[in-house]
C-alpha positions as CSV (number, residue, x, y, z in Angstrom):
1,X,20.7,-14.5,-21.7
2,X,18.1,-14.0,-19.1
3,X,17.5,-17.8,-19.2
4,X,20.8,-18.0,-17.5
5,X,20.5,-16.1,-14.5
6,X,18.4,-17.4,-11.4
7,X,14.5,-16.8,-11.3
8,X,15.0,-14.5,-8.1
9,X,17.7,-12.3,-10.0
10,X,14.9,-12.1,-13.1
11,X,12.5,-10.8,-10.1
12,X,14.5,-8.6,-8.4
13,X,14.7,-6.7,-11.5
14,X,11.7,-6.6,-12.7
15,X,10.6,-5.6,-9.5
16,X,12.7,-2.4,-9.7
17,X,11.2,-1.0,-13.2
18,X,8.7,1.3,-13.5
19,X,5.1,0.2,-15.0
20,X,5.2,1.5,-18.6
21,X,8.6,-0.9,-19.4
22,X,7.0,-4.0,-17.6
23,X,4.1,-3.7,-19.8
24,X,7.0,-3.9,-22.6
25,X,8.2,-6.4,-21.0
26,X,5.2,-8.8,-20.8
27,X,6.2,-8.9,-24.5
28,X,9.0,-10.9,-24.3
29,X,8.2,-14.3,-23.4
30,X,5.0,-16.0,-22.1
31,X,6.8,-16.6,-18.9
32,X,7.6,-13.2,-17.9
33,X,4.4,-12.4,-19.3
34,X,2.6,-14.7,-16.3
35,X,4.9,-13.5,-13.6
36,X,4.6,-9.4,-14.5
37,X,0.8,-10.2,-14.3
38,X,0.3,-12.3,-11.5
39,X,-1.1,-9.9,-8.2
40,X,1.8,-11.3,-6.2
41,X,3.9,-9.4,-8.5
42,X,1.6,-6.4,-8.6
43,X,1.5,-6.1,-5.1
44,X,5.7,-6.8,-4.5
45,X,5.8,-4.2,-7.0
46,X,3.9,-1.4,-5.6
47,X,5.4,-1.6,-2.0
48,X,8.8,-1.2,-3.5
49,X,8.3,1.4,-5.3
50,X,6.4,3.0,-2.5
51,X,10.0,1.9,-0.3
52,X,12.0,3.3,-3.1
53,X,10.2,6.5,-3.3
54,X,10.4,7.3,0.3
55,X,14.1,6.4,0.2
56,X,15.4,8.3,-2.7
57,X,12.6,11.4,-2.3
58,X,11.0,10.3,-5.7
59,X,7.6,11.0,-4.6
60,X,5.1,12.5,-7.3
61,X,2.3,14.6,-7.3
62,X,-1.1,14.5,-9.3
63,X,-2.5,17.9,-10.3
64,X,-5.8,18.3,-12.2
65,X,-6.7,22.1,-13.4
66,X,-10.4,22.5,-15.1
67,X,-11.1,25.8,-16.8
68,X,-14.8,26.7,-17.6
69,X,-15.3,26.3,-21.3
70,X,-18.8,27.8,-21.2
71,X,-22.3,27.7,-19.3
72,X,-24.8,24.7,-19.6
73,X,-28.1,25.5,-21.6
74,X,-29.6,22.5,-20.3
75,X,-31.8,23.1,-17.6
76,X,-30.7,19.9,-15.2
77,X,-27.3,20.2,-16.1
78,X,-24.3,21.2,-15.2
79,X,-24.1,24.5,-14.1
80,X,-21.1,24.9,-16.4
81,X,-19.0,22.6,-18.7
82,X,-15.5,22.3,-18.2
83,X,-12.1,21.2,-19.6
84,X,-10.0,19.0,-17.7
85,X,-6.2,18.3,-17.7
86,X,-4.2,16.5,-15.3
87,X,-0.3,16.3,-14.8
88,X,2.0,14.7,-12.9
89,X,4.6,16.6,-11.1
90,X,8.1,15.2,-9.1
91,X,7.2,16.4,-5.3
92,X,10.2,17.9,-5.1
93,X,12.1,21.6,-4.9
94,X,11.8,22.1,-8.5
95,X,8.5,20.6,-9.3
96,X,9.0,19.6,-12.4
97,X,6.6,17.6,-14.3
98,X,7.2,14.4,-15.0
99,X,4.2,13.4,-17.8
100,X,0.8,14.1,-18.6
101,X,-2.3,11.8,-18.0
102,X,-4.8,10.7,-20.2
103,X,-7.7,9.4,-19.4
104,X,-10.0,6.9,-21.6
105,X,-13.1,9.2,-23.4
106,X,-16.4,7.9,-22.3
107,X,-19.8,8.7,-24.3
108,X,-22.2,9.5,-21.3
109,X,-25.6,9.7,-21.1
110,X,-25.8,13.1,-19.6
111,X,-25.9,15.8,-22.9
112,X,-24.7,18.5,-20.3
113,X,-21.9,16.6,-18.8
114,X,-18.6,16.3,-21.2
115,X,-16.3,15.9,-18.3
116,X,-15.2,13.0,-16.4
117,X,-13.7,14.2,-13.3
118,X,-10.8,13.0,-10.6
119,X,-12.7,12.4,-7.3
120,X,-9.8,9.8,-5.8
121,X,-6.7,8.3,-6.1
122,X,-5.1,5.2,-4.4
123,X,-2.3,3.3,-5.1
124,X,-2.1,4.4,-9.0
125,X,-5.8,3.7,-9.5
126,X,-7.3,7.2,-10.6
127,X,-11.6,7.3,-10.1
128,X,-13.4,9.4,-12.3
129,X,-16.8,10.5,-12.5
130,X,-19.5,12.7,-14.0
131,X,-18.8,16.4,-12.4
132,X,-19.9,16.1,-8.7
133,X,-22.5,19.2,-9.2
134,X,-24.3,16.3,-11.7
135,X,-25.8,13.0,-10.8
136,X,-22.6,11.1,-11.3
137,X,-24.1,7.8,-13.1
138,X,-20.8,7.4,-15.1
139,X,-18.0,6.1,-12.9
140,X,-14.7,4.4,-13.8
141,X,-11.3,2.9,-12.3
142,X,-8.2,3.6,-14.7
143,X,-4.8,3.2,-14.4
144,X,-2.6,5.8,-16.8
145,X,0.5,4.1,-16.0
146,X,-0.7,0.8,-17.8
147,X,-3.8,2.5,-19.9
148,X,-6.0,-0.5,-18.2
149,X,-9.3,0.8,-17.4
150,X,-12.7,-0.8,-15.6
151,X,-16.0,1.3,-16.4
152,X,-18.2,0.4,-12.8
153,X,-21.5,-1.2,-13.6
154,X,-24.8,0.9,-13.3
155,X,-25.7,1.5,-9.3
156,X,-28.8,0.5,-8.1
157,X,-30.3,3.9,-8.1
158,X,-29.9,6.1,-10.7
159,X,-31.6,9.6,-11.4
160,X,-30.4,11.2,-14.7
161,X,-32.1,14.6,-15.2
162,X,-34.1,14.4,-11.2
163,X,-34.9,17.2,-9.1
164,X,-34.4,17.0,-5.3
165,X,-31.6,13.9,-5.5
166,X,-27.7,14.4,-5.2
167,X,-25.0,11.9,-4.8
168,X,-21.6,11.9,-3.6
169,X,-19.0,9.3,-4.2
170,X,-15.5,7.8,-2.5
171,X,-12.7,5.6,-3.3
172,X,-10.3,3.6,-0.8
173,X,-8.6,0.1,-0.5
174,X,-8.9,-2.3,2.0
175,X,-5.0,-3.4,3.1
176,X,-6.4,-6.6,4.3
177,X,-8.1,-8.4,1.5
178,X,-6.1,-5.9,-0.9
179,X,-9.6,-4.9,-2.6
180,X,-10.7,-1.3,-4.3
181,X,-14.0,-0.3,-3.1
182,X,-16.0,2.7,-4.3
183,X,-18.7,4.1,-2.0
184,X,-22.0,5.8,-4.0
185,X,-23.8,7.9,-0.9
186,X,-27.1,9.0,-2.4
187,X,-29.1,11.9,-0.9
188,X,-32.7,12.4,-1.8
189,X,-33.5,16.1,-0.2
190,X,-37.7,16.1,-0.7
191,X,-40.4,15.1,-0.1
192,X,-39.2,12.7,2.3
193,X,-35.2,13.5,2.8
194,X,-33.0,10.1,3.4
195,X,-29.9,8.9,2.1
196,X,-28.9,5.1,1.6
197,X,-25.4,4.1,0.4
198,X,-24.0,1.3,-2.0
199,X,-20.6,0.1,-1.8
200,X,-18.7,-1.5,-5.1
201,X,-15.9,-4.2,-4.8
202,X,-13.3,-4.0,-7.6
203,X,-12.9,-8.0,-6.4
204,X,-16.0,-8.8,-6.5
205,X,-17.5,-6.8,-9.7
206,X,-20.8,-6.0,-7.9
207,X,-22.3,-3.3,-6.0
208,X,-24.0,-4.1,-2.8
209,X,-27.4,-3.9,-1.7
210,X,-28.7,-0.5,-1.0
211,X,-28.2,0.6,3.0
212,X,-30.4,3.5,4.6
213,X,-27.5,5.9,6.2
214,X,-29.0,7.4,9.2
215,X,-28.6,10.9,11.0
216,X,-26.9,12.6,7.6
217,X,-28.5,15.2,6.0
218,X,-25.9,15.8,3.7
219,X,-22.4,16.1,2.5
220,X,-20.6,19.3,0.8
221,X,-20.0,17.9,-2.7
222,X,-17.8,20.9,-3.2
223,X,-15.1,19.4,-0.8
224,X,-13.9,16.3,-2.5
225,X,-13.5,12.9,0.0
226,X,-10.0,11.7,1.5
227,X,-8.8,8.7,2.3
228,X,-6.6,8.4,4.9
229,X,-5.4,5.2,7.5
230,X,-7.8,3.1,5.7
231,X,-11.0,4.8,6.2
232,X,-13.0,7.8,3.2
233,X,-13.5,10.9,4.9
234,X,-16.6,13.2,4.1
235,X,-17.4,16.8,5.2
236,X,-21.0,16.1,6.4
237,X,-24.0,17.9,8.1
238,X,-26.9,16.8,10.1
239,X,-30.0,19.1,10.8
240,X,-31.0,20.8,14.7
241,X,-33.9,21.3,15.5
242,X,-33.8,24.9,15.9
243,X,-33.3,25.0,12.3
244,X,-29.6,25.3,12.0
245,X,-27.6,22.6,10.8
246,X,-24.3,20.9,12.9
247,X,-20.8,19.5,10.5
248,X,-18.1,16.9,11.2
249,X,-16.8,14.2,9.6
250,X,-18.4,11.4,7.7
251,X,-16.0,8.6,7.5
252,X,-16.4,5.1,6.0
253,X,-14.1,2.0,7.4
254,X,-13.1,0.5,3.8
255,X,-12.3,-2.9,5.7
256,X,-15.6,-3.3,7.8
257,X,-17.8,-1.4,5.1
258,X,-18.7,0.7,8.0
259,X,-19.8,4.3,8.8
260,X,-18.9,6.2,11.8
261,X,-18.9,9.8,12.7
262,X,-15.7,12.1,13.7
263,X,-16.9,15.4,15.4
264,X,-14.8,18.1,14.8
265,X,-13.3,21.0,17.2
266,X,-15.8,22.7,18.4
267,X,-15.4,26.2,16.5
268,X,-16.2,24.1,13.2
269,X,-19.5,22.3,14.0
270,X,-21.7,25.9,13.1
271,X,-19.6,26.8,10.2
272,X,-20.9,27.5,6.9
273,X,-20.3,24.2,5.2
274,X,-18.3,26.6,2.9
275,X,-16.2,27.4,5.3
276,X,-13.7,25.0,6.0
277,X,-11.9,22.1,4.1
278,X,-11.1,18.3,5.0
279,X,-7.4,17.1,3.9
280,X,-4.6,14.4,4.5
281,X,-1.5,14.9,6.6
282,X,0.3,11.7,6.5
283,X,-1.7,9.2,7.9
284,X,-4.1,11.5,9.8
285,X,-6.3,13.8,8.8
286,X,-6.5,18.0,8.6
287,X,-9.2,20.8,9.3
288,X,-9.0,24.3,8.2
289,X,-11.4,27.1,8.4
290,X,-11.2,30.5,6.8
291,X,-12.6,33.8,7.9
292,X,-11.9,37.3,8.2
293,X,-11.2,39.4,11.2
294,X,-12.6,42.8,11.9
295,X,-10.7,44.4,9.3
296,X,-12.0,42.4,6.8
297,X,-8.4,40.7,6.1
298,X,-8.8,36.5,5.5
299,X,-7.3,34.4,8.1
300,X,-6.6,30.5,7.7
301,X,-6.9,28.4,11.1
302,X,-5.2,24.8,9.9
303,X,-6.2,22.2,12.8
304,X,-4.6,18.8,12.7
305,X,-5.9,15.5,14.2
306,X,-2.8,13.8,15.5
307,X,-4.0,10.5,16.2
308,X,-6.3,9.2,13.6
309,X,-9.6,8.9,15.2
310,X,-9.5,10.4,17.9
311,X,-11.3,13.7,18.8
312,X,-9.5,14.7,21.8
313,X,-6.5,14.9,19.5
314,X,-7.3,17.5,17.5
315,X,-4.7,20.8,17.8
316,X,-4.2,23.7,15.9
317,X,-1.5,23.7,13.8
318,X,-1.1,27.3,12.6
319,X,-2.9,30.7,12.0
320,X,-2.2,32.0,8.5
321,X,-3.0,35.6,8.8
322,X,-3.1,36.9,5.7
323,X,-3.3,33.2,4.5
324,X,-1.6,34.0,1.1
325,X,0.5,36.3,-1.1
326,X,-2.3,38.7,-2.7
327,X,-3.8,41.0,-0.4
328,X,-7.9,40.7,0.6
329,X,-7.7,37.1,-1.5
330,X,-8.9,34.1,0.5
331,X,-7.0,30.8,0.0
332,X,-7.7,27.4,1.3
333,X,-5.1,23.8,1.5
334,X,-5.3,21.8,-1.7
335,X,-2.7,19.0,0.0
336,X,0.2,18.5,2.3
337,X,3.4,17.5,0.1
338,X,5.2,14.9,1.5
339,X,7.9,17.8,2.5
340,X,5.1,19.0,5.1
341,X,5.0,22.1,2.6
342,X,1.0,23.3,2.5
343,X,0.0,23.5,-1.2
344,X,-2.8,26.3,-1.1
345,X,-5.5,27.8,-3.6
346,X,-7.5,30.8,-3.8
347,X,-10.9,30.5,-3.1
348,X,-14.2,32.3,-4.8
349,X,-14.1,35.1,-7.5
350,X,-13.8,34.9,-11.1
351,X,-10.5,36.6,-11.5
352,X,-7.6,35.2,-13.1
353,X,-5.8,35.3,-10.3
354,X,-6.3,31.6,-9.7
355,X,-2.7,30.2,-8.7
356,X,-1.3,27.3,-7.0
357,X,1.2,28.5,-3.7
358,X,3.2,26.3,-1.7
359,X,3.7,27.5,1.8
360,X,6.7,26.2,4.1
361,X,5.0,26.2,7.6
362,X,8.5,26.1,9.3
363,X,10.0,29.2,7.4
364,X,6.4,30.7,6.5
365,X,7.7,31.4,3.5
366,X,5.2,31.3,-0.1
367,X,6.2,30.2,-3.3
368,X,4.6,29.9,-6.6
369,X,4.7,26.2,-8.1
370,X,4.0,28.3,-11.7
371,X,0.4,26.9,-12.1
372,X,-2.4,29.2,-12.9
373,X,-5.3,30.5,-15.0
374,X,-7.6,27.8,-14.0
375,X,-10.8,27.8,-11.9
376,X,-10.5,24.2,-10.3
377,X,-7.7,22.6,-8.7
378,X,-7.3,19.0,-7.5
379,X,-4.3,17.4,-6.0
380,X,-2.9,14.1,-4.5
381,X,0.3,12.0,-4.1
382,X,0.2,9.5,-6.5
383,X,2.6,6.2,-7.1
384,X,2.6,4.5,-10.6
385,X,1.7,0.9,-10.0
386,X,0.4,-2.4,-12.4
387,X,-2.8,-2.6,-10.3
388,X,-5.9,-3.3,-12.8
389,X,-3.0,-5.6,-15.2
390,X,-4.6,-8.3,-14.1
391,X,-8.1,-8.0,-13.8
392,X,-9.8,-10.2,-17.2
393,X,-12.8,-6.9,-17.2
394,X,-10.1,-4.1,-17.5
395,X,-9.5,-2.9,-20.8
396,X,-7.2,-1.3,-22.8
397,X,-7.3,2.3,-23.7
């Protein structure tokens, strides 16, 4: 029967299922198989269901929770292993979760490191990595929607089980040439501190030459990248000369392959580099910075850069004072739900107190989104997609 109807009827609804019955339905015929995984189709699909979403409020919402399973006895190691699982939710009122995730199991090197963890998402792609507090030599591009999966060739540099280096790594797409690129930032702290940078193209199956990156000193691996309007963000630090040390923004154009530096408001540059978090708002970017007041009660200050950019833009969105629901309990933003709701997390401790609020900055009202007894917490929009379908080096899991 569908031999009978027109080739742009068979499109249009193809175009309009989700991933996991268009890999069902490469099944059917060689034909349909060719068109579902040609990257025309890939990419007609993904902007409609990015349309659709935004029309009918069908927007979803990837949550990760790791628990610690016990501490490392290897001396290099992690400082603790941990378990991983990773949902996702409908962005919605209710919340509701729509499926779990699984990831492909990797054997890596590392004997300390059991955990591949989420450090980006984009389009449907998820990247994973060894934990960030490890030299992360084990990196890989998956899809859940379509179980395709591209483990990332070895860097140029690795240091498995070496004192004194660190790295940090990023994830964004450049709309242009409609490429994936991972960025490896590689820090090596003594006896001669420099950092150089390598930049993989999902296109191109390669990583690039090692660059030097100049005036960094370092980036917080405990605040994960973002990537917003086309460029990877980075909380980074440089060193003064009167021995303190100066933060703002590390951000790398995906398009150009190019670093430049955002300096924040001024009240952030001579914070503790544990004091304040990068995150997306739309297609800009957010700042907030905890402390307490006199009192010793936490306070959240949530600054918001309104045009992408540009420093002179940046205003302060709200003062959360306290910041959350529990009393003398810190919180900090996870991510901003497409309502504008701030998702937020408490910070430090070992209590089990560990639970996932939404605030609603126009009623300043909290709600719990009934997620809790875990340590970690990482969360992003997310839109299922057929990217990796066609790429001949992704493989099935």
């Amino acid at each position: 029967m569908a031999h009978n109807l027109p080739e742009e009827t068979i499109h249009d609804i193809l175009h309009r299922l989700p991933p996991k019955s268009l890999i069902i339905c490469t099944s059917v015929c060689k034909p349909w198989n060719s068109m579902i995984k040609n990257p025309s189709f890939i990419r007609t699909h993904l902007t409609r269901t990015i349309d659709l979403n935004n029309q009918f409020g069908t927007h979803l919402l990837l949550v990760c929770c790791a628990r610690i399973v016990k501490r490392s006895r290897f001396r290099h190691g992690d400082p603790e292993l941990l378990e991983e699982h990773c949902n996702l939710h409908y962005d919605n009122l209710a919340f509701d979760e729509h499926c779990k995730l699984e990831f492909p199991i990797v054997p890596k090197e590392e004997p300390g490191n059991k955990v591949l963890t989420v450090v980006g998402v984009c389009n449907g792609l998820v990247l994973l990595t060894d934990c960030i507090f490890f030299s992360g030599n084990t990196v890989m591009l998956c899809n859940p929607s379509t179980r395709k999966s591209v483990t990332l060739p070895k860097p140029h540099y690795t240091f498995k089980g070496v004192r004194g280096y660190y790295d940090c790594i990023g994830f964004g797409f450049d709309a242009v040439t409609t490429d994936y690129k991972v960025v490896r930032i590689t820090f090596e702290q003594w006896p001669n501190p420099s950092a150089f940078y390598e930049v993989y193209s999902l296109a191109g199956g390669s990583w690039s030459d090692p660059c030097s990156l100049d005036h960094v000193n370092g980036l917080k691996r405990t605040c994960k990248p973002v990537f917003v309007n086309g460029a990877i963000h980075w909380k980074a630090y440089h060193r003064l000369t009167n021995g303190g040390s100066e933060y703002f923004i590390l951000a790398f154009d995906v398009g150009s392959d190019s670093f430049r530096r955002i300096m924040t408001p001024e009240n952030f540059r001579s914070s503790s580099g544990e004091d304040f978090y990068i995150s997306g708002y739309g297609k800009s970017i957010a700042l907030s910075k905890r402390y307490y007041t006199n009192i010793r009660e936490p306070c959240l200050d949530i600054w918001l850069m309104k045009e992408c950019g540009m420093e002179e833009s940046w205003t302060k969105l709200t003062t959360l004072c306290p910041p959350g629901p529990q009393t003398g309990v810190g919180y900090r933003p996870l991510c901003i739900r497409k309502s504008g709701d701030l998702v937020l997390v408490p910070t430090g401790g070992y209590t089990g107190r560990h639970e996932l609020i939404c605030l609603d900055l126009v009623s300043m009202q909290f709600k719990s989104l009934g997620i809790h007894g875990y340590r970690y917490y990482y969360a992003e929009s997310y839109v299922e997609s057929l990217v990796l379908l066609d790429k001949t080096n992704a493989v099935s899991y």
